[in-house]
C-alpha positions in Angstrom: 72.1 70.5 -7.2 72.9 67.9 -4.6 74.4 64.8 -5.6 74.8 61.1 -3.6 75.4 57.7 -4.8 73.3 54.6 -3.2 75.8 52.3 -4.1 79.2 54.3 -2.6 80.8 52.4 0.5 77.7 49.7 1.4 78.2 47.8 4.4 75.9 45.2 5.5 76.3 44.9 9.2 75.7 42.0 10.8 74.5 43.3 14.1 72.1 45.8 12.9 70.7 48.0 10.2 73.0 50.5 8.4 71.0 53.9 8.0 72.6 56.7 6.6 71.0 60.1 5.0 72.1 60.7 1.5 71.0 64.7 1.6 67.9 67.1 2.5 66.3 68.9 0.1 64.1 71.8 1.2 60.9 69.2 1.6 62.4 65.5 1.7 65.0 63.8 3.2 66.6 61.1 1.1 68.1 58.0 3.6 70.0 54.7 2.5 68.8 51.5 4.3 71.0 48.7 4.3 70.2 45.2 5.7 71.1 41.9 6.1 69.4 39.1 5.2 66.8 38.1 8.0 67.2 42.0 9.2 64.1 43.5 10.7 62.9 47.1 10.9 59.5 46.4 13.8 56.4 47.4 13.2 55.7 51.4 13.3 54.3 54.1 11.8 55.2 57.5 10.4 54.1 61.0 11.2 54.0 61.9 7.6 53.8 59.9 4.0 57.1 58.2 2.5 58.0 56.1 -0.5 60.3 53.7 -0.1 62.5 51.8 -3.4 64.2 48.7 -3.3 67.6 49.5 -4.9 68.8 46.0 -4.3 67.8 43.0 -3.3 64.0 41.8 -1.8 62.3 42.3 1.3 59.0 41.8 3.2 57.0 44.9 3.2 54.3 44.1 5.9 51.2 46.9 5.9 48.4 46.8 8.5 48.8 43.3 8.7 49.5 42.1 5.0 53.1 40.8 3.7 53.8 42.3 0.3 56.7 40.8 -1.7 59.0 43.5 -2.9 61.6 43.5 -5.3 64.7 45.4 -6.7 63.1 47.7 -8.5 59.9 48.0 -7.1 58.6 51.5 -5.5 56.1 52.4 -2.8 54.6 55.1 -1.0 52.9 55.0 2.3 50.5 57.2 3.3 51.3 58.7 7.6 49.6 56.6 10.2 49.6 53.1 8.6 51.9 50.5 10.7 54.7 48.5 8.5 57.4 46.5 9.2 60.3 45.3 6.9 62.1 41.9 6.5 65.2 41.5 4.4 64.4 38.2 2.6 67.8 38.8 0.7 71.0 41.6 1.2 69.0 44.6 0.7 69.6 48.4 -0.3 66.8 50.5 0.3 65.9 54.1 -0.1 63.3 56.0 2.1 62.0 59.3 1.5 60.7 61.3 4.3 59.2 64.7 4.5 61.7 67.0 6.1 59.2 67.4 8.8 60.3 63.8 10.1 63.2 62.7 12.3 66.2 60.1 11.1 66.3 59.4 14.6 62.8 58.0 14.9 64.1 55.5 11.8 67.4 54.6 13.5 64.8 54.1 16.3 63.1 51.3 14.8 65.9 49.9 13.3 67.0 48.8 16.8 66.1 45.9 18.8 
């Protein structure tokens, strides 16, 4: 069993996107994503599928083009090859789930300006 908390030391950076991975289990790897309000992860795309839960707060999930409103609570997956972007509309906690074929380095990649 592997155990992490999403709500354990938060810190919403001003300057940039916090990204940190909670654990790896033999096929995922489970990553906090915290922003700021007005925080924005550019457009990009993933080499594999992902889901991606809004712990806390609200954010713009943009997908080939179309903004969808998302929610605390609210849980998507995304198939590989489809561009999104992300706007915090509020302080937001997110979780990502990548295959464990996928980089974190390619998110903190995007997460950069």
């Amino acid at each position: 069993m592997k155990k992490s908390s999403l709500t354990e030391n938060i810190t919403y950076n001003k300057n940039k996107v916090s990204i940190l991975v909670l654990f790896e289990t033999e096929t995922t790897k489970e990553i906090r994503i915290v922003m700021k309000k007005g925080q924005l992860m550019k457009e990009h795309k993933t080499p594999f599928p992902i889901t991606v839960e809004i712990f806390e707060g609200a954010i713009d999930f943009g997908v080939a083009g179309t903004v969808h409103k998302l929610i605390k609570g609210d849980l998507v997956s995304l198939e590989a090859s489809i561009p999104h972007d992300l706007v915090a509309v509020k302080d937001s906690v997110i979780r990502l789930t990548l295959s464990k074929l996928d980089t974190v380095e390619r998110v903190v990649k995007v997460s950069e300006k």
